[in-house]
Each structure stands twice: as C-alpha cells, then as structure tokens.
VOVO-320964 format. One line per field, with one value per residue (C-alpha): residue number from 1; x, y, z; residue in one letter. Coordinates in Angstrom, 1 decimal. Layout:
REM VOVO-320964
num: NUM/...
east: X/...
north: Y/...
up: Z/...
residu: A/...
***
This chain:
REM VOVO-320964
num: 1/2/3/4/5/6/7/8/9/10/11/12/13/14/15/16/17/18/19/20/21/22/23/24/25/26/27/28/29/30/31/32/33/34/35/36/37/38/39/40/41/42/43/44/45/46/47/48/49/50/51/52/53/54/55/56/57/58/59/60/61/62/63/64/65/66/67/68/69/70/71/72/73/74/75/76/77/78/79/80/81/82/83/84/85/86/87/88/89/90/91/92/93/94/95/96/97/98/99/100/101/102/103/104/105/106/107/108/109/110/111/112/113/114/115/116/117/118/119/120/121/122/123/124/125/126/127/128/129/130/131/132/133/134/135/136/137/138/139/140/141/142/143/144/145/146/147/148/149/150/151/152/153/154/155/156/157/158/159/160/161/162/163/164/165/166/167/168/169/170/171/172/173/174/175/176/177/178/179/180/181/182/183/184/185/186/187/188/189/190/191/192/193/194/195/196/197/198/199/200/201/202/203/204/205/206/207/208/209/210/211/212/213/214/215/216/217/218/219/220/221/222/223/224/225/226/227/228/229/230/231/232/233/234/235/236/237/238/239/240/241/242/243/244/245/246/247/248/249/250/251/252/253/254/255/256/257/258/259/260/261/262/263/264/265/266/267/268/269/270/271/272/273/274/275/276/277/278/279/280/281/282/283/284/285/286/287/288/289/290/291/292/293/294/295/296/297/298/299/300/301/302/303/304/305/306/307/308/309/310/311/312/313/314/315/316/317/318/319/320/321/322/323/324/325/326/327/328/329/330/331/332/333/334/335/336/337/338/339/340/341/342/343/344/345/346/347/348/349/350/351/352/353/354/355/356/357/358/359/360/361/362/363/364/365/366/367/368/369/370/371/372/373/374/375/376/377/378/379/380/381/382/383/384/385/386/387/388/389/390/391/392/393/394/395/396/397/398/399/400/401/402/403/404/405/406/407/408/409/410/411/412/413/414/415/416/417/418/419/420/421/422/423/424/425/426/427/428/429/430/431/432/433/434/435/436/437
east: -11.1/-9.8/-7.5/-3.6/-4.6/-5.2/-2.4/-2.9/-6.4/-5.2/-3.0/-5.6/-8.3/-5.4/-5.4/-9.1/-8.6/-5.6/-8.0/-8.2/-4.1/-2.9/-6.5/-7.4/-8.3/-8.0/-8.2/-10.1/-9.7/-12.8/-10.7/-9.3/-9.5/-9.8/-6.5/-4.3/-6.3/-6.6/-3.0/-1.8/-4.4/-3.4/0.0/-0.2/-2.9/0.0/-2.8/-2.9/-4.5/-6.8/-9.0/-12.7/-14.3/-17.5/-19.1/-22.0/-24.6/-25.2/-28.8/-27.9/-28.7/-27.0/-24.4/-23.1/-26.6/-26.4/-29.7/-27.5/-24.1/-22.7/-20.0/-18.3/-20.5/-22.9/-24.4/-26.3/-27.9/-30.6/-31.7/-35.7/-36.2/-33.6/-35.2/-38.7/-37.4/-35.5/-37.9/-35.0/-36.7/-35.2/-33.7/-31.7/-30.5/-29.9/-27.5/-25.7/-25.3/-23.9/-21.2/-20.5/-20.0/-17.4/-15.4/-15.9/-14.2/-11.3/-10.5/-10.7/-7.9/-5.7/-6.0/-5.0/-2.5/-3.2/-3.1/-5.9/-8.2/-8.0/-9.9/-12.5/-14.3/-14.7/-12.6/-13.1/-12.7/-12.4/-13.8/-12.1/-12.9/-11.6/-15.2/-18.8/-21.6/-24.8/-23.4/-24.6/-21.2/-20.5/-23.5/-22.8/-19.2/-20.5/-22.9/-19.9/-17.7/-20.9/-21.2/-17.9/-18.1/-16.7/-17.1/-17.7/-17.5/-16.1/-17.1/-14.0/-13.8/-12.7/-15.7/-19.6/-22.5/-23.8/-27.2/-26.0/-28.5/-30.1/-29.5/-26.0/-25.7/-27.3/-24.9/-21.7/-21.5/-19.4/-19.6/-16.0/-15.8/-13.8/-15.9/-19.2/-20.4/-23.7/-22.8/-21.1/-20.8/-18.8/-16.1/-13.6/-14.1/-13.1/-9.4/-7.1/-5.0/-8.0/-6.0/-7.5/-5.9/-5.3/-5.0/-1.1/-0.9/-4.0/-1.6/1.7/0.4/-1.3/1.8/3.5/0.9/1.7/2.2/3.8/7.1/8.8/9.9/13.2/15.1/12.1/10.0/6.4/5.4/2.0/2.4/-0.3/2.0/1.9/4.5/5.3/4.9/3.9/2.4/0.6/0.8/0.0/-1.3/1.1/1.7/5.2/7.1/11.0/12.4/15.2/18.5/16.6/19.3/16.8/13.2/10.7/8.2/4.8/2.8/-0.6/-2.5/-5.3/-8.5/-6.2/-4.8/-2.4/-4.9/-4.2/-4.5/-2.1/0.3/0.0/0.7/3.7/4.8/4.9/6.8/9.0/9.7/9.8/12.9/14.3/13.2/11.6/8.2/5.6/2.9/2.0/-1.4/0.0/-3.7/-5.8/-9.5/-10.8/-8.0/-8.6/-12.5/-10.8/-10.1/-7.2/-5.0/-4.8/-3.0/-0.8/1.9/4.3/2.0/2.4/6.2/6.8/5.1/7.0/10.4/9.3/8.1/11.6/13.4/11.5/12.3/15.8/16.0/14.0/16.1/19.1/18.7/18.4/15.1/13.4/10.5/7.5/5.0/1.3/-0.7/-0.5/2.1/4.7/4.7/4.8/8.0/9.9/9.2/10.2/13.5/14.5/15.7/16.5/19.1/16.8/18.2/15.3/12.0/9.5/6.4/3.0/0.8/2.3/1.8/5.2/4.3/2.5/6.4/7.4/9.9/12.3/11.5/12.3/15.9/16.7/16.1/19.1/17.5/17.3/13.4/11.9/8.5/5.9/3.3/-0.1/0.5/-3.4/-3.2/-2.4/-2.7/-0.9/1.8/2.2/2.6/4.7/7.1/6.6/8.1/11.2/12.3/13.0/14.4/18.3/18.8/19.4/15.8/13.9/10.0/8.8/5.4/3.6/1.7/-2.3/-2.1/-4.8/-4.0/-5.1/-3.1/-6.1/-5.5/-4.0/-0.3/0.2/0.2/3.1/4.9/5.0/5.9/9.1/9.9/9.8/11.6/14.4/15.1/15.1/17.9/19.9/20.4/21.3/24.1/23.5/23.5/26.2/25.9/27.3/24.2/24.3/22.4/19.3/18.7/16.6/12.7
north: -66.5/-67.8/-66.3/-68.3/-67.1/-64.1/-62.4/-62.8/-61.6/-58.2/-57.3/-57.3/-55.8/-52.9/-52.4/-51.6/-49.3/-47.6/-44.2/-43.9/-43.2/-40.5/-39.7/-39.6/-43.8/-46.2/-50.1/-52.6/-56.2/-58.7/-61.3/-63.4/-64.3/-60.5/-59.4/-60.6/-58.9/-56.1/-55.7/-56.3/-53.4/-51.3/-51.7/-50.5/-47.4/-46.2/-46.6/-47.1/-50.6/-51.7/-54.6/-54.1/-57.3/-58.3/-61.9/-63.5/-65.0/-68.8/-70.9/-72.7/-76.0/-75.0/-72.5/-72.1/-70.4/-67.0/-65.1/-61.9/-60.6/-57.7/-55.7/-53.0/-50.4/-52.9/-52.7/-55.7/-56.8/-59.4/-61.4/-61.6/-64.4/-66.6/-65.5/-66.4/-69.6/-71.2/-70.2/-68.6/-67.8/-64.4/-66.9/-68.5/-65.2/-64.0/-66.9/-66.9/-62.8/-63.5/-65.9/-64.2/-60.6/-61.9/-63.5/-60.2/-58.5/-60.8/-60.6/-56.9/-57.0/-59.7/-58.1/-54.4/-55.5/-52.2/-50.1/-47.7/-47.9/-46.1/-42.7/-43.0/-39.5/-37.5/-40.2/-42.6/-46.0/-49.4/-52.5/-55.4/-59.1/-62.5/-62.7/-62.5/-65.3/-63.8/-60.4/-60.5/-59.4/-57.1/-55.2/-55.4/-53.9/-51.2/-49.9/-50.0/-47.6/-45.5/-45.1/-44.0/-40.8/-42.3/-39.8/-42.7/-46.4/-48.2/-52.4/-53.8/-57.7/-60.2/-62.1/-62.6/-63.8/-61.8/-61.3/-59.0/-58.3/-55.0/-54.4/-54.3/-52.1/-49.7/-50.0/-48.9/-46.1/-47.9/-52.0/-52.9/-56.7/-58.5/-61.9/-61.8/-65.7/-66.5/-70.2/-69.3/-72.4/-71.0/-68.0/-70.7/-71.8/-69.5/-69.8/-72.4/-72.0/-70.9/-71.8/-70.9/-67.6/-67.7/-65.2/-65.0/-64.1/-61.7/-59.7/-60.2/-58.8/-55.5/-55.2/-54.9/-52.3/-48.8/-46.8/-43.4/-43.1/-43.9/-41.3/-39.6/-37.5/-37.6/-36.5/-38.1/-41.4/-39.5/-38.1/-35.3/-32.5/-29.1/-26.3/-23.1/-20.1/-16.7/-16.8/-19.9/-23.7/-24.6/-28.0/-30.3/-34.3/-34.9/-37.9/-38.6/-41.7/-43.0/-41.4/-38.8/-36.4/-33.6/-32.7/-30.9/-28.5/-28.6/-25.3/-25.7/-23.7/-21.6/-24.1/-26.9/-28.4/-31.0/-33.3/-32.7/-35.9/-34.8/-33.6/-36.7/-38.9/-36.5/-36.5/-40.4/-40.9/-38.5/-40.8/-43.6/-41.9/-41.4/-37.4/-36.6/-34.5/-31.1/-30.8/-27.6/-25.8/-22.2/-20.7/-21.4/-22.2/-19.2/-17.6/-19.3/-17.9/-14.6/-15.0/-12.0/-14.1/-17.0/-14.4/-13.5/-14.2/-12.3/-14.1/-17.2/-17.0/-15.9/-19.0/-21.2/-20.0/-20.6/-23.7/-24.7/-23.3/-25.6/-28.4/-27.4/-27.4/-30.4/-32.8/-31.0/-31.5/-29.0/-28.0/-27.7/-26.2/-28.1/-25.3/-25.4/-22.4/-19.9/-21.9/-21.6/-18.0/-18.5/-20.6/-18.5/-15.4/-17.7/-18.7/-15.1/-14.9/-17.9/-21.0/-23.7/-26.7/-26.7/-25.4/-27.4/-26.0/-27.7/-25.8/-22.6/-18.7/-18.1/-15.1/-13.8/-13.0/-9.9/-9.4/-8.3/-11.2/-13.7/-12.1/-12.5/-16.5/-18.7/-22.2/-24.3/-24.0/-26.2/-25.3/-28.2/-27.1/-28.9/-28.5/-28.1/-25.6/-22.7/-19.9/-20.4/-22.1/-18.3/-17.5/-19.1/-18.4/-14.8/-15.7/-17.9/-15.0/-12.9/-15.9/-15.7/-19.4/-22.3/-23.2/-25.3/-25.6/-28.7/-29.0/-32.6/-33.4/-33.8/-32.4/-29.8/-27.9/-30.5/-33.1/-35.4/-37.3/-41.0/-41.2/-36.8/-37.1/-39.9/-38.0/-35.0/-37.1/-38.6/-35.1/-33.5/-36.5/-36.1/-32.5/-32.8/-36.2/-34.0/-31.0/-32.5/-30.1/-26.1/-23.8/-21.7/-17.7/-16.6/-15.7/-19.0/-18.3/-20.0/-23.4/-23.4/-23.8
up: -38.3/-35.1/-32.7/-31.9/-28.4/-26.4/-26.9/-30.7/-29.9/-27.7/-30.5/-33.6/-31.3/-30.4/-34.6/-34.4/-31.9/-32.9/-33.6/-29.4/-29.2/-28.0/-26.4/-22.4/-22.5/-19.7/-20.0/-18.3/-18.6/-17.4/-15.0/-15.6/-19.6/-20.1/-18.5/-21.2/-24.0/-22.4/-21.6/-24.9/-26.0/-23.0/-24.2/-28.2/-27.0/-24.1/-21.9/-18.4/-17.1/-14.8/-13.6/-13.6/-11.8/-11.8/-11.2/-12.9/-10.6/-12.0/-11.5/-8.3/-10.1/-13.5/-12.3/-16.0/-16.6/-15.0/-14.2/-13.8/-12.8/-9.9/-9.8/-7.8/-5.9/-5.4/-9.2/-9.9/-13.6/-13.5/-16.5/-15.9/-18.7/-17.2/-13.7/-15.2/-16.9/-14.0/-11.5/-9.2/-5.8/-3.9/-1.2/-3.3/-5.6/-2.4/-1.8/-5.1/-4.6/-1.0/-2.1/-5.2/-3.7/-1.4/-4.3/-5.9/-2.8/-2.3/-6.0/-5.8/-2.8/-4.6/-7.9/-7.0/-4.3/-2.8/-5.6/-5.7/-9.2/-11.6/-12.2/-15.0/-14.3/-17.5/-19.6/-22.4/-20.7/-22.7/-21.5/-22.9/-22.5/-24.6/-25.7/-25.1/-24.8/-23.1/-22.3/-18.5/-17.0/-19.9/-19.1/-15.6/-16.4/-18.7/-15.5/-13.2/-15.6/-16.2/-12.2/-12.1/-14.7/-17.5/-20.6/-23.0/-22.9/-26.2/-25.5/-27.2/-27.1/-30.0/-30.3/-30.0/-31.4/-34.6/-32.2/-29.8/-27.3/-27.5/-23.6/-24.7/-27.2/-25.0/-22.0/-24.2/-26.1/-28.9/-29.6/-30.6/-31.9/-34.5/-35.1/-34.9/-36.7/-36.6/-35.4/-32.3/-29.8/-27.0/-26.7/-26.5/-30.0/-31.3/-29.9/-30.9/-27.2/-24.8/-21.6/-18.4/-16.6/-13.4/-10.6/-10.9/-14.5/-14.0/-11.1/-12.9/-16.2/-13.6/-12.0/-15.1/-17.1/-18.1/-14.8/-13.7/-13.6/-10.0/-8.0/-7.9/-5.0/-2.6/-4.8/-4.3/-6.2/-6.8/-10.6/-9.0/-7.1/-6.6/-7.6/-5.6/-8.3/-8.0/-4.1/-4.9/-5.6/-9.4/-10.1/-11.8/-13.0/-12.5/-13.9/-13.9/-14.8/-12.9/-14.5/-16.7/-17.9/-18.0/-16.9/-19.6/-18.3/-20.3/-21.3/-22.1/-24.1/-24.2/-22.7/-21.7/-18.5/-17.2/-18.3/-22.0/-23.6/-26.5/-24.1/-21.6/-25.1/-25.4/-22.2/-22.4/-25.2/-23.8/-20.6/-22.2/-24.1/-20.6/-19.7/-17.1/-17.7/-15.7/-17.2/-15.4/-15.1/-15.0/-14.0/-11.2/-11.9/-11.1/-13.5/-16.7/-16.2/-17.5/-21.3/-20.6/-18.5/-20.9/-23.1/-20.7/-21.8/-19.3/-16.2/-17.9/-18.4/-14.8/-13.3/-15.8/-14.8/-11.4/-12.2/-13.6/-11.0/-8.4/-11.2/-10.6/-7.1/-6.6/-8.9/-9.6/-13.4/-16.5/-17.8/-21.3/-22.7/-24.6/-25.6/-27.2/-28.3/-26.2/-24.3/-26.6/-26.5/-23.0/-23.3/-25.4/-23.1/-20.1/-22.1/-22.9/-19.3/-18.4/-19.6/-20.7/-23.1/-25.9/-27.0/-28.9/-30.0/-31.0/-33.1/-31.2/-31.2/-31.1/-33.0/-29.5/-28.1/-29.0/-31.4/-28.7/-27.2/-30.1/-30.8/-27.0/-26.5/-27.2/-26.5/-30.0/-31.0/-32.8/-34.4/-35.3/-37.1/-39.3/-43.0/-42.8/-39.7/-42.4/-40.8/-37.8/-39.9/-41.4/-38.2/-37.3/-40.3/-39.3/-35.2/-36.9/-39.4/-36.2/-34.1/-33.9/-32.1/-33.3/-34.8/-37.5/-38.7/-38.8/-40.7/-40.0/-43.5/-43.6/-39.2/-38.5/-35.2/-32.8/-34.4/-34.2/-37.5/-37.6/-37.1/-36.3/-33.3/-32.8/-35.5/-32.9/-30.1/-32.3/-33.2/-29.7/-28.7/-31.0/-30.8/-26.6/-26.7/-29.4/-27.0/-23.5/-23.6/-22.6/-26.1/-26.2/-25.7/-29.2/-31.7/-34.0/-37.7/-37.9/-39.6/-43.3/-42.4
residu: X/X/X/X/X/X/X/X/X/X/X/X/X/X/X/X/X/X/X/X/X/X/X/X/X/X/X/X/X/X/X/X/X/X/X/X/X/X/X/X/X/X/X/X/X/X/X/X/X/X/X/X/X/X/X/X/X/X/X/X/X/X/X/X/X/X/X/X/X/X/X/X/X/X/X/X/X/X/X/X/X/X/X/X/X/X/X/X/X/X/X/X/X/X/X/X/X/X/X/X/X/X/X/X/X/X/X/X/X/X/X/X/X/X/X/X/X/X/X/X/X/X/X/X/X/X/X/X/X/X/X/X/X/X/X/X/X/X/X/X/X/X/X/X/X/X/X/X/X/X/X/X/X/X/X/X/X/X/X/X/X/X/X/X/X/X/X/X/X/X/X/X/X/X/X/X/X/X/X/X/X/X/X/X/X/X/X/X/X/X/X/X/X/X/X/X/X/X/X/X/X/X/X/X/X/X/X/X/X/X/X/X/X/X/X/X/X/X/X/X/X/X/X/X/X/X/X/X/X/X/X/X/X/X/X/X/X/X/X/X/X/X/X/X/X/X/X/X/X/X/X/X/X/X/X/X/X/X/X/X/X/X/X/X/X/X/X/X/X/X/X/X/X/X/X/X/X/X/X/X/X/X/X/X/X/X/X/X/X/X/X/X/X/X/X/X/X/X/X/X/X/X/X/X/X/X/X/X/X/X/X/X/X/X/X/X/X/X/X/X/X/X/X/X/X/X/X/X/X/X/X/X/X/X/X/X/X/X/X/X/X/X/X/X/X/X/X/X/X/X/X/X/X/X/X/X/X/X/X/X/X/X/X/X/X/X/X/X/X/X/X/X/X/X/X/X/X/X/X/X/X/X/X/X/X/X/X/X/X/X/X/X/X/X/X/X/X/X/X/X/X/X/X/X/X/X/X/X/X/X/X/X/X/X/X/X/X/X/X/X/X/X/X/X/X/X/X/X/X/X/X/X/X/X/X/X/X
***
C-alpha cells in the first residue's frame, strides 16, 4: 500500500504507536524527509520533537552508495562490504567524513536555531524517518540516541525492505514499520507525492512542535524552576499558558517525581485547555530514601500549601489541586486550610486524611479511580462517605492503578480537565451535600 505523502505516512505510523501516549517519549525526525513524519507522530503521541541529524558518507565515485554514515558526538558506522567492495582508501573516507561532518554541523546550527536538544537520558526516544533502504544512517541514528541515555529506542519508519539487516535490528530496541515488500526499488516508491523537503519546512515544522508553555509575569521560560517551601527549594516544571485563569499544583505519589510521565500527559492536556500547571517534587532526594516521609502526609501538605502560595504570589492567579496516591491525601490535608478551587485525584489514598481532615476541606473533589484498581476504589468510597464538599467518584472502566491501558489514561486527562474549567470560581463556605458516587 502506498502512502499520499508524508503526512499521510506520519499519521498511520502515529496509529501504530498510539500504545507510547501518555508515556515519557521524545521524537526524532531524520532531516529532511524525516521531519514531516515525525512531526505528524510527535504531534498524535503529545510528544516533544526534535531533529536528530546524521549524514551518510557516499563512494566518492558513486556518492549514492554510502560505505557508512556519522552523526553527532562524533559516532561514525562503516559498512565493511561496501568498504571492501569499492575499495575505499582511508584518504579518501577521510575526505568524504571531512566534508560531511561540517554539513552535519551547519545543519545542526540551522536546524535548532539555538534551541538546545532535547534530553534523552532515561527516556524512550523514537526515531522516525520516511523510509529505509540500507539502514546505514538509521543505525548511525540509533548509536547517537543510545550515547545519549536513552531508556529504549523504538525505530519507527513507514517503510523498508522485508530483509532488514540484522545490524539493525540490533541497534533499536523495537523495529516499528508499516510496509515491508519484498520488491522494494527505492523509499520513494512507495509514495505517490515524495517531494523533496527542504531546510525551511524542516525548521518551520521544529519551530512549530510541541514545546513548554511560554512564560508568564517573569517567570522563567525554563519549565525546570525551583519553589521556596519549608527552608528549602523543591524541584518543580512549571508551565502557564498565556491568559490561564488558574495554575494546578501536581502531587506525586509515593516513588514518583516531576517526571511522571502520567502526570506530564496530564499536565499537557491540562494546558492545552488553557491552565497553567507545578508539577512539584515535595521531597528532596535524600528524603524519599526514607519510606516514612513519603507517608507524610502533614510534611507533604505543608510544602504544597507553600508551594501554592509561591504560585500565588508569583502569578497572581487561584490555585487547584491534582493529587496521586499518596498525593491526594496530601492535597486534601493541604486544602483543609487553605482556599483552593478543585481537587482531582488519580488512583488516590484519600482515605490517608483523617477523618477530621475530610469533613474540613471545601474544595469540589473529584475522585478517579480504575474499575480494576479494587481495593483502593473501596477506599476510596470509604474517604467520599466522610467528605462534606462538593464531590463525585469517577471510576474509569477496564483502568488498573497506573492507568496504563489504551484510552485510561486520556479518559483521566478529559476528566481532570473538565472538573478544573467547571470550577474557575471559589466554592462557597456553606457545607453543600455531596453529589451521588
């Protein structure tokens, strides 16, 4: 089957890899035929994008037969039996290299246009091209991200021969590809509009990936800031859309971070609703070695009201809660003394707040919960019978407590987005009787 063009190509390859939403992924597109695919699948995943570039190094005489490939870092892949073949001396590879490195460079600088790449340490990155014929600057690519700390590296491309070499198979961790015919011919057969992409579309489409959200009042365009809380400064992303009407403060739970995956998918959706969003490490390092203070939930609470009150000062805008595990208890202690909008929680303990605790807050709660999670969905029954606020339990069907099955976690995302947009306004003090579970 052939592909309209790349765009049509991005967007069927983005189906296939639907299962990476809502994970810690980046994107990188191959220049310049890559770029287009992988925006479109940077796009559908909510991925940030990047350009990974890497130049193949042709037979002086043939240039369209490479005996290798470089890339970044000064990685270099040779192909021995084209080398043997061809009869390449080291002069002349050292020629080719010499002239390609440079074009490497100056595409690097025009590409990025300043921007700094992105981190790949401990995540799954996702090498995309428009197709592959030897697999020289694939490999090359794959070594590059490996270099780099990438957790795992899923080769996603539309196209390639059914006889993928074995060197390749080995360089990714997962071999993504749509077509593989047995009759190949070139990578361009295979598209019906296989127009060349030039440097301009390769920057515009860059320029116009999934970034962080601009900065606001001062604040620093850097999503990474730190937040004055309890005689110290707690790690925190920070994003706030130009004219958010409120900012929500994430709480991690028990072995998570700011680097959540499920909560950076949250947080996302969130600002692309127009909220602004702290995802807030509410223990140092050394902290979280001690199992006691991730129960905390009176430490935790105290660093989260500080953290909202910095949000506060900082941008002058009301704050909500978006809780998980532990967090949530964490939230709901936090909101007992203080005027927050909303509460969501994600597969929460609310049942960790005392019962004192529960009858005090007066922020609308809502409760998301895994029909398959069952035992802290009785749980959480238990915290909502002794909850006075507005509230409501919201139980995602076939979601265990990671919310790590197909379509759960979105279905969060839409429900925490939702319930914040529907409560821009403070709750009022009276005791209001609680909505039916």
């Amino acid at each position: 089957m052939r592909f309209e063009n790349r765009v049509d190509a991005g967007l069927r390859l983005a189906d296939a890899l639907e299962g990476l939403r809502g994970t810690d992924v980046v994107v990188l597109g191959l220049p310049r035929g890559g770029i287009p695919v992988a925006y479109q699948v940077a796009r559908c995943l909510h991925a940030p994008l990047d350009v990974l570039v890497v130049r193949k190094l042709g037979v002086p005489w043939q240039p369209e037969l490479a005996f290798g490939a470089i890339g970044e870092g000064g990685v270099r892949v040779l192909n021995e039996d084209v080398l043997n073949a061809t009869r390449v001396t080291p002069q002349e590879q050292a020629e080719v290299e010499q002239r390609e490195r440079a074009e490497l460079v100056r595409r690097v600088t025009a590409y990025r246009a300043g921007r700094p790449p992105a981190p790949l340490s401990g995540r799954t990155v996702v090498v995309v091209d428009d197709g592959l014929a030897t697999g020289a600057s694939a490999t090359v690519a794959c070594q590059v991200v490996r270099g780099q700390g990438a957790a795992r590296i899923v080769l996603a491309v539309p196209v390639a021969p059914d006889r993928i070499p074995a060197r390749l198979r080995e360089a990714a961790d997962e071999l993504v590809c749509l077509e593989t015919p047995s009759v190949f011919g070139s990578v361009g057969a295979w598209y019906r509009d296989f127009e060349q992409t030039g440097d301009a579309e390769v920057g515009a489409l860059l320029a116009r990936a999934i970034r962080p959200a601009p900065d606001a009042d001062g604040l620093p365009p850097d999503p990474e800031v730190e937040v004055p809380a309890d005689g110290m400064r707690l790690a925190a992303r920070f994003a706030l859309p130009g004219g958010a009407p409120a900012v929500v403060a994430f709480a991690h739970g028990s072995g998570s971070s700011r680097h959540s995956p499920r909560n950076q998918y949250v947080a996302a959706e969130l600002n692309r609703a127009g909220l602004g969003t702290l995802l807030l490490d509410l223990l140092t390092e050394d902290e979280e070695n001690d199992r006691g203070n991730v129960f905390d939930t009176v430490l935790l609470a105290r660093r989260l009201r500080a953290a909202a009150d910095w949000l506060r000062r900082e941008t002058g805008l009301p704050v909500s809660y978006f809780g998980a595990s532990t967090g949530a208890a964490a939230c709901l202690e936090a909101a007992a003394d203080d005027d927050v909008l909303a509460i969501v929680s994600r597969g929460g303990r609310p049942d960790l707040a005392s019962t004192a605790v529960l009858a005090r807050v007066r922020a609308p709660t809502l409760l998301v919960v895994g029909s398959l999670d069952t035992q802290v969905l009785s749980l959480n029954r238990l915290a909502a019978d002794r909850m006075h606020c507005e509230h409501r339990l919201a139980v995602v069907p076939g979601a265990t407590h990671l919310f790590t099955e197909p379509g759960t976690l979105a279905a969060v995302s839409s429900l925490a987005r939702d319930w914040f947009t529907s409560h821009l306004t403070r709750p009022d003090t009276a005791v209001r009787h609680p909505s039916p579970a």
